[in-house]
C-alpha distance (Angstrom), angle and dihedral (degrees) to the residues before:
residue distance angle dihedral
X1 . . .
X2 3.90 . .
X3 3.83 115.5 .
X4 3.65 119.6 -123.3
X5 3.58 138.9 178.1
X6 3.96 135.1 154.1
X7 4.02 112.9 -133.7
X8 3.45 125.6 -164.5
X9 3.97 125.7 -150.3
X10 4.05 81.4 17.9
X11 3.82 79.2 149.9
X12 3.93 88.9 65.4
X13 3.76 137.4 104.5
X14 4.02 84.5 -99.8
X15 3.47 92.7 22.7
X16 3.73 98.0 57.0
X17 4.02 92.9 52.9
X18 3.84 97.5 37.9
X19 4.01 76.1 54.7
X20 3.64 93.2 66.8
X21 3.63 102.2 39.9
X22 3.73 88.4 56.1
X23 3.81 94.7 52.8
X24 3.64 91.8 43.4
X25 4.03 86.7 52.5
X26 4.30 84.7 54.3
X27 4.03 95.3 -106.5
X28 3.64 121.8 155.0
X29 3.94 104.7 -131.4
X30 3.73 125.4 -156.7
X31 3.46 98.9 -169.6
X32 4.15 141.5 -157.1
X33 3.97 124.5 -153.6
X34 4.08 145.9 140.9
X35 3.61 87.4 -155.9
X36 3.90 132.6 31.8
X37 4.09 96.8 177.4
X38 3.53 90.1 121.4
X39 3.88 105.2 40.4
X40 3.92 87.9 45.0
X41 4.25 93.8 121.9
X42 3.87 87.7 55.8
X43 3.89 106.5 40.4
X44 4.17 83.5 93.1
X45 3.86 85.8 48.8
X46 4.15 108.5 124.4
X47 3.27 102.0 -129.5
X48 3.60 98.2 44.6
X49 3.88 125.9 90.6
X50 4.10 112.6 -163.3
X51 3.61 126.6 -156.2
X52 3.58 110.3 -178.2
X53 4.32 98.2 -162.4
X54 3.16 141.6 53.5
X55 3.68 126.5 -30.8
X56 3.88 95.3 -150.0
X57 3.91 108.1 72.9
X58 4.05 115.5 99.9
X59 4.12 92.4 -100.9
X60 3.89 90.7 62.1
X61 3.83 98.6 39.3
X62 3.85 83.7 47.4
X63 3.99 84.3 48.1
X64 3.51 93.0 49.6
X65 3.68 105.7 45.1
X66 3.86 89.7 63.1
X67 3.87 89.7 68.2
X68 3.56 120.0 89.8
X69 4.02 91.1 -147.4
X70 3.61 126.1 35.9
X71 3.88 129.5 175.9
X72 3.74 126.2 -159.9
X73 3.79 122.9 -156.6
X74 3.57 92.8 139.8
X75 4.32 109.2 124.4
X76 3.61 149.2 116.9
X77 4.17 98.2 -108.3
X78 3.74 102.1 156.2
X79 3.61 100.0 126.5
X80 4.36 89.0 -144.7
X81 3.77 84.8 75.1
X82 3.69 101.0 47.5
X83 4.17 91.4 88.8
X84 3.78 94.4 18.6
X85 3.86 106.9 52.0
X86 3.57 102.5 19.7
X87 3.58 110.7 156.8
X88 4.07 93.1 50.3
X89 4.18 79.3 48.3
X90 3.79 91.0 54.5
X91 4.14 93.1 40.2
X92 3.52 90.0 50.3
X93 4.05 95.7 51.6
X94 3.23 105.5 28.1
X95 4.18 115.8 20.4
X96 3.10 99.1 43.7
X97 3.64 104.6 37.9
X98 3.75 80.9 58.2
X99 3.55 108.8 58.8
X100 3.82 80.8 42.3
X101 4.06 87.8 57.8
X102 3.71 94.7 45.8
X103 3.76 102.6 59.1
X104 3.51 88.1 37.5
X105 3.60 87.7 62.6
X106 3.36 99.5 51.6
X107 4.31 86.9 53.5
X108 3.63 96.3 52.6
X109 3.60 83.5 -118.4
X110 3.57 110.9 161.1
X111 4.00 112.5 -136.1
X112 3.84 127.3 -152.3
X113 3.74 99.6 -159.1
X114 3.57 120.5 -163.2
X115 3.73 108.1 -139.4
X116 4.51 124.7 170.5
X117 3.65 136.3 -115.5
X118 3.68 87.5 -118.1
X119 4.17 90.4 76.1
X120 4.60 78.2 82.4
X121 3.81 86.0 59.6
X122 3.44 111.2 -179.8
X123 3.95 130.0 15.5
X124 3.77 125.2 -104.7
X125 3.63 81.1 -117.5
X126 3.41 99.8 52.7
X127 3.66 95.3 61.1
X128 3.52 96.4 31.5
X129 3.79 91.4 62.7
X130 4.30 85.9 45.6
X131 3.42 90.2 60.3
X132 4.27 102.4 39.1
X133 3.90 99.6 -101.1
X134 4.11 118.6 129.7
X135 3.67 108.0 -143.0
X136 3.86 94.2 166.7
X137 3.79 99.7 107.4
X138 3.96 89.8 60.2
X139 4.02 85.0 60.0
X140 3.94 122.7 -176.1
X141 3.75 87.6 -2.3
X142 3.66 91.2 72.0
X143 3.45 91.1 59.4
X144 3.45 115.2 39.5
X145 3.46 131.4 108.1
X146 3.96 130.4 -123.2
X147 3.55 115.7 179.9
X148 4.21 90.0 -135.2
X149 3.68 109.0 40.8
X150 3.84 109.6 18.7
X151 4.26 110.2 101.9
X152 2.99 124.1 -118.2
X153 3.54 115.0 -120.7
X154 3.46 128.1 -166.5
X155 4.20 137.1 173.4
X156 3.57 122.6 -116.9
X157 3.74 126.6 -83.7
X158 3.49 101.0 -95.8
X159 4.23 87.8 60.6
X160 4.26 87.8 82.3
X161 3.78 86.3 -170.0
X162 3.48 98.2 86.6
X163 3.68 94.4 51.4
X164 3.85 80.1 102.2
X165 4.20 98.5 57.2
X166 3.86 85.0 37.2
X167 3.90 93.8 57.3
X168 4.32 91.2 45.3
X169 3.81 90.2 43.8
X170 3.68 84.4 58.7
X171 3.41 98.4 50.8
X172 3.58 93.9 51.1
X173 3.98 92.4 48.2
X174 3.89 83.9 49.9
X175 3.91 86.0 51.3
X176 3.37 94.6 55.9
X177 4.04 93.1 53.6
X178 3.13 95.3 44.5
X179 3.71 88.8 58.6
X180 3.82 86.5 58.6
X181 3.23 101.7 44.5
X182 3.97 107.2 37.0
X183 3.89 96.1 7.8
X184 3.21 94.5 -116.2
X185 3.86 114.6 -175.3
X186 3.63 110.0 -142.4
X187 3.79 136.8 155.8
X188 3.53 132.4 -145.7
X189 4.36 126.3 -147.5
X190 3.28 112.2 179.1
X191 3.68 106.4 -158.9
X192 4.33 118.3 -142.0
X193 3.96 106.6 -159.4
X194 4.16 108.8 -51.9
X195 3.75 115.9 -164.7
X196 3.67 124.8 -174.6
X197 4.07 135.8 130.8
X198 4.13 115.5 -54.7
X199 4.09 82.9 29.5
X200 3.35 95.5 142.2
X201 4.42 142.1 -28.1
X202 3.50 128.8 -88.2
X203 3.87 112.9 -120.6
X204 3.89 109.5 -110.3
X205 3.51 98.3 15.4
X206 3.50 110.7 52.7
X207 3.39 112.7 -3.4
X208 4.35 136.2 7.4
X209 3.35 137.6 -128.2
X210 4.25 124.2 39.7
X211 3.24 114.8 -41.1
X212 4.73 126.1 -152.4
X213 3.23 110.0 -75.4
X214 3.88 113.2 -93.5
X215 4.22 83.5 54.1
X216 3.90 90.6 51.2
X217 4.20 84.4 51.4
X218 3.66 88.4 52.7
X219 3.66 96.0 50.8
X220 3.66 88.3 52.8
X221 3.76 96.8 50.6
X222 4.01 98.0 42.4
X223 3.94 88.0 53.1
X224 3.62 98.2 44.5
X225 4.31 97.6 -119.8
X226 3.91 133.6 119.5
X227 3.94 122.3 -57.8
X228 4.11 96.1 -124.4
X229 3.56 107.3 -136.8
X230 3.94 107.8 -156.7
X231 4.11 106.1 -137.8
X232 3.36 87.7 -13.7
X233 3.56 105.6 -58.3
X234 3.61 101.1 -84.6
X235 4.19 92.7 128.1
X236 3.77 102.6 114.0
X237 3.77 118.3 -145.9
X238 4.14 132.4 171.7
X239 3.33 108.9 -135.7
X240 3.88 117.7 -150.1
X241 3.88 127.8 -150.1
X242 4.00 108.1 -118.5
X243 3.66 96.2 -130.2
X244 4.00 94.3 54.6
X245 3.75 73.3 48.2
X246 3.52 96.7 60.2
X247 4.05 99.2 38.8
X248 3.86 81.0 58.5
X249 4.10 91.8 61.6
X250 3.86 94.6 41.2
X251 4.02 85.8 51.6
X252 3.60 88.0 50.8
X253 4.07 88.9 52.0
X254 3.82 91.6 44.3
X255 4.11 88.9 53.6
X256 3.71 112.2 45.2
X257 3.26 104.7 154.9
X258 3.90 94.7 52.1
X259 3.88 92.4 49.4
X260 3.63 99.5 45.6
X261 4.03 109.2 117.7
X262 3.40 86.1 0.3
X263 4.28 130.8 126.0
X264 3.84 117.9 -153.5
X265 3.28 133.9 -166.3
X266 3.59 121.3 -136.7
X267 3.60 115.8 -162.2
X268 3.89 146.8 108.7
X269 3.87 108.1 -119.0
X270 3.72 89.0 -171.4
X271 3.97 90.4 63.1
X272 4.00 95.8 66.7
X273 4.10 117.4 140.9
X274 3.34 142.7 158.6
X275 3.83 120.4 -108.2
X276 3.87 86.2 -117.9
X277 3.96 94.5 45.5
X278 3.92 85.5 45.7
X279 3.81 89.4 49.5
X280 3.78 90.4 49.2
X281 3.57 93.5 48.9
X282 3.98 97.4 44.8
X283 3.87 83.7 58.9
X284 3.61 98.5 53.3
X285 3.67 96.0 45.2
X286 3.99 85.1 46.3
X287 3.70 92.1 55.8
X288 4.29 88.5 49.3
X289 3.61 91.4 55.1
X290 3.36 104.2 46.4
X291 3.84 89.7 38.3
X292 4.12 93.3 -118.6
X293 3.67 120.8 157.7
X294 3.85 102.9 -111.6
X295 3.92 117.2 -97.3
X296 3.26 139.8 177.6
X297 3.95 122.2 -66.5
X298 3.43 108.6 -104.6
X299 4.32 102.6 -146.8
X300 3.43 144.3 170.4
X301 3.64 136.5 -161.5
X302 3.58 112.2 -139.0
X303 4.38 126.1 175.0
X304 3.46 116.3 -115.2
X305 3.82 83.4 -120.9
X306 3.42 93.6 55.6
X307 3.83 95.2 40.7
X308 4.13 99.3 45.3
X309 3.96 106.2 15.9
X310 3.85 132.4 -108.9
X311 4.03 111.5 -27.5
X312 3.43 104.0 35.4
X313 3.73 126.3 143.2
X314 3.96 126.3 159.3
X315 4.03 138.6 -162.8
X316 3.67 116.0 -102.2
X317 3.53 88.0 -154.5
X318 3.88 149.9 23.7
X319 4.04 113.3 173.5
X320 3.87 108.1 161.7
X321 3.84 128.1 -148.4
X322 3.79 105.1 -139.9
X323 3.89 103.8 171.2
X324 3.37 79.7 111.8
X325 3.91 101.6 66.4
X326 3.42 82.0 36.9
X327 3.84 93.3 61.3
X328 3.59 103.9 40.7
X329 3.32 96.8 28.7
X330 3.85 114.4 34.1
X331 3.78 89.9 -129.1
X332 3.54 135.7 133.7
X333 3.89 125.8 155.1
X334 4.10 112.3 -108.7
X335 3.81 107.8 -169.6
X336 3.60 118.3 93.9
X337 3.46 127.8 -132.5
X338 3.85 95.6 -105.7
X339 3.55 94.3 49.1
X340 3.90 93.1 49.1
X341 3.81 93.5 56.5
X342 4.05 87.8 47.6
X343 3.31 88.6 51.0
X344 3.83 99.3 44.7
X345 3.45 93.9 37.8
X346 3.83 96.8 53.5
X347 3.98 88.0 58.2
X348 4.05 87.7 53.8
X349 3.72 93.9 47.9
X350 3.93 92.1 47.3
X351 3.64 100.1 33.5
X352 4.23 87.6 51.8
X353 4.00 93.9 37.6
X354 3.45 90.5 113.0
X355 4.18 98.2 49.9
X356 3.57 116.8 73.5
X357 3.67 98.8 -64.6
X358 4.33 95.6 172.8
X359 3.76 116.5 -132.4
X360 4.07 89.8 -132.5
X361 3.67 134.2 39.5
């Protein structure tokens, strides 16, 4: 029997390479996007249908409630609009997700929902230390996060930031009553930093504004100026190669049963840096590829105020518990931290060969 599935934000960083792995598996995509710049070699692909706009309008919901599996990456996730454009931020996570939800529901559709690692918020730590406790003897197991007993943790209103994690916390509560009251059938991946090629734009050339972090390095390094650190770079983050990514969402496909009603995290623990060590390590493996004698880092510290605007506030730290994706699904991500810069990195330098890329740093 042919596989079919409708995706939405196919046209996406995450999007774009689930894309492919579904095609090479034989689906039949319907598939959602604003933007199809990097799926543009498959948009004449036979079993792939392209709507390029919105999915929210009645002809698309109506679309999408005839499939039996939908996916939803679609979102605005840059984190330089979470205190600057927050009421598109808060449509795009929680609004429209929701009307999305609801007539799913009432299909029996069965939605994969693409949620963030931001829902956890702050650490344990974090507000431990605000408030005069010392959790450091309990060590990493203060800190990490399990998708069904760790709080979540929020900052107050006034920090706009975390109008982003507000809006996808919502949508999962909202997921949760839908399944009581319509039985909806809904699953939750809550994504921990994936890097890959087409992650994200480079400011000026093919895209404006301030890009996520490991884009915002890049820019840096192809034009030859500082690596801006925001409050130093002490924000830790584990970064997660987007094919491991990927494997993780087909193994949630190939185990319904296991993943219904569930959240996952999908991360790689093992991959956790600093923003400075991940700076410092961007510009060595710059200098390799490009065959550059190794200099020093040119850096800049740089407020979070100054960097993002007026009611910012950031994570110092996101380490995931997957044991269990790795017990109801089998999965575990395999590519180390080194090798997902290289590999990220590579795409960058070849992608941008032809844009002022300086011969010294």
């Amino acid at each position: 029997m042919q596989k079919r599935i409708a995706v939405i934000g196919c046209g996406g960083f995450i999007g774009s390479h689930l894309l492919r792995a579904l095609l090479a598996a034989d689906y039949e995509v319907e598939g959602w996007d604003l933007d199809d710049h990097r799926i543009g070699d498959l948009l004449r692909h036979p079993r792939l249908t392209f709507h390029l706009h919105d999915y929210g309008d009645p002809d698309s919901l109506a679309a999408l409630s005839k499939h039996s599996t939908v996916i939803q990456l679609a979102a605005l996730c840059n984190p330089s609009l979470y205190n600057t454009e927050d009421l598109r931020v808060i449509e795009s996570n929680y609004l429209q997700p929701m009307r999305l939800a609801q007539v799913l529901a009432k299909s029996g559709t069965w939605l994969i929902y693409f949620s963030t690692s931001e829902v956890y918020g702050r650490t344990i730590s974090s507000v431990a230390s605000d408030v005069g406790l010392d959790v450091s003897g309990h060590g990493d197991s203060a800190d990490t996060l399990h998708e069904d007993s760790t709080p979540l943790v929020l900052g107050p209103v006034g920090a706009r930031r975390w109008s982003y994690a507000c809006a996808k916390q919502l949508t999962e509560r909202s997921l949760v009553a839908l399944q009581v009251s319509d039985q909806l059938e809904w699953t939750v991946v809550r994504p921990f930093n994936f890097l890959g090629p087409a992650m994200d734009y480079i400011p000026g050339i093919d895209g404006n504004g301030v890009p996520r972090v490991l884009a915002c390095f890049m820019d840096a390094l192809l034009h030859g100026r500082p690596l801006e650190l925001v409050d130093g770079g002490t924000a830790r983050r584990c970064f997660t190669w987007i094919g491991d990514a990927v494997e993780a969402v087909m193994a949630i496909l190939a185990n319904h049963d296991k993943s219904l009603h569930q959240c996952f995290n999908i991360g790689t623990p093992e991959n956790e840096i600093s923003m400075a060590d991940l700076a410092f390590r961007l510009h060595t493996l710059f200098c390799e590829v490009n065959r550059l004698p190794v200099c020093e880092l040119k850096q800049r510290k740089i407020s979070g105020l100054e960097f993002y605007g007026p009611g910012y506030e950031d994570s110092d730290r996101r380490l995931p518990d997957v044991s269990k994706a790795k017990e109801l699904l089998d999965w575990s991500a395999s590519t180390s931290l080194d090798d997902t810069l290289r590999k990220t990195l590579q795409w960058y330098v070849t992608h941008y060969q032809n844009h002022d890329i300086r011969s010294q740093l």
